[in-house]
C-alpha positions as CSV (number, residue, x, y, z in Angstrom):
1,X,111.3,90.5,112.5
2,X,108.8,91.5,114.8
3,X,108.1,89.9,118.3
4,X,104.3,88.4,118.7
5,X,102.8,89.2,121.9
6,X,100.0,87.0,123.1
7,X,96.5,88.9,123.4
8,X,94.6,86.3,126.6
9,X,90.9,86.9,127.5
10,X,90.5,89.0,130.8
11,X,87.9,86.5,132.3
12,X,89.1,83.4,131.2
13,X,93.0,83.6,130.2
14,X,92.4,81.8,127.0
15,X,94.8,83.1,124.3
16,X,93.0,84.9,121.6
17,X,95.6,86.4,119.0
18,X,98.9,87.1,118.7
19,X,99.4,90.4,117.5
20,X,102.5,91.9,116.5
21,X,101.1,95.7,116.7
22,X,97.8,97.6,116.8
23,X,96.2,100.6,118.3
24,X,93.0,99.3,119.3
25,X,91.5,95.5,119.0
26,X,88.3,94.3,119.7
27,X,88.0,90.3,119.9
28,X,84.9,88.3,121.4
29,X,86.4,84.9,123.6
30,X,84.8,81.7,122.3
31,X,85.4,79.6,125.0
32,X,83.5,82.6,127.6
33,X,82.0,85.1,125.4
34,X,83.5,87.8,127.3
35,X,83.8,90.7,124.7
36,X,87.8,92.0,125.2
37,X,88.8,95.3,124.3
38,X,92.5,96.2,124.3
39,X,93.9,99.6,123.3
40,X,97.9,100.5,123.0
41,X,99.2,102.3,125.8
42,X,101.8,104.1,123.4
43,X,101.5,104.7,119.7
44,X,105.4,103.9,118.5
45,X,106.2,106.5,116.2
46,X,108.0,105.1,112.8
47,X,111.0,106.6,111.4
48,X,108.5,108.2,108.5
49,X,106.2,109.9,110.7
50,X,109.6,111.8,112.3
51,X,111.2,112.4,109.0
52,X,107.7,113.9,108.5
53,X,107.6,115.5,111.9
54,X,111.3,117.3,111.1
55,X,110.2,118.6,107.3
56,X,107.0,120.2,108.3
57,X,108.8,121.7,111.6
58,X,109.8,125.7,110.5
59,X,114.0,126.3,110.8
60,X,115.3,128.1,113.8
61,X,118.9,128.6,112.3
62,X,120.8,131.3,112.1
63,X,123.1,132.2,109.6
């Protein structure tokens, strides 16, 4: 199960979402207006995209 982390307004600190991941979210605050714009700071990489990552990757081995 994935941890929730709690996405707060910058201006106000009211909580606006809970997210369990994104890359990029864009969420207006009701209670201020303030628009809130929050990008990852690290794209996890899932075990597919390194499966993928390994396949396309040419083979150095000798035989």
């Amino acid at each position: 199960m994935q941890m929730l982390k709690d996405c707060r307004c910058g201006k106000c600190n009211r909580l606006l979402a809970r997210t369990g991941g994104f890359t990029e979210l864009q969420i207006k605050c009701s209670r201020c207006g303030t628009l809130n714009h929050v990008k990852a700071s690290s794209h996890e990489r899932s075990p597919l995209s390194d499966l993928k990552a390994e396949l396309s990757a040419p083979n150095h081995s000798t035989q």
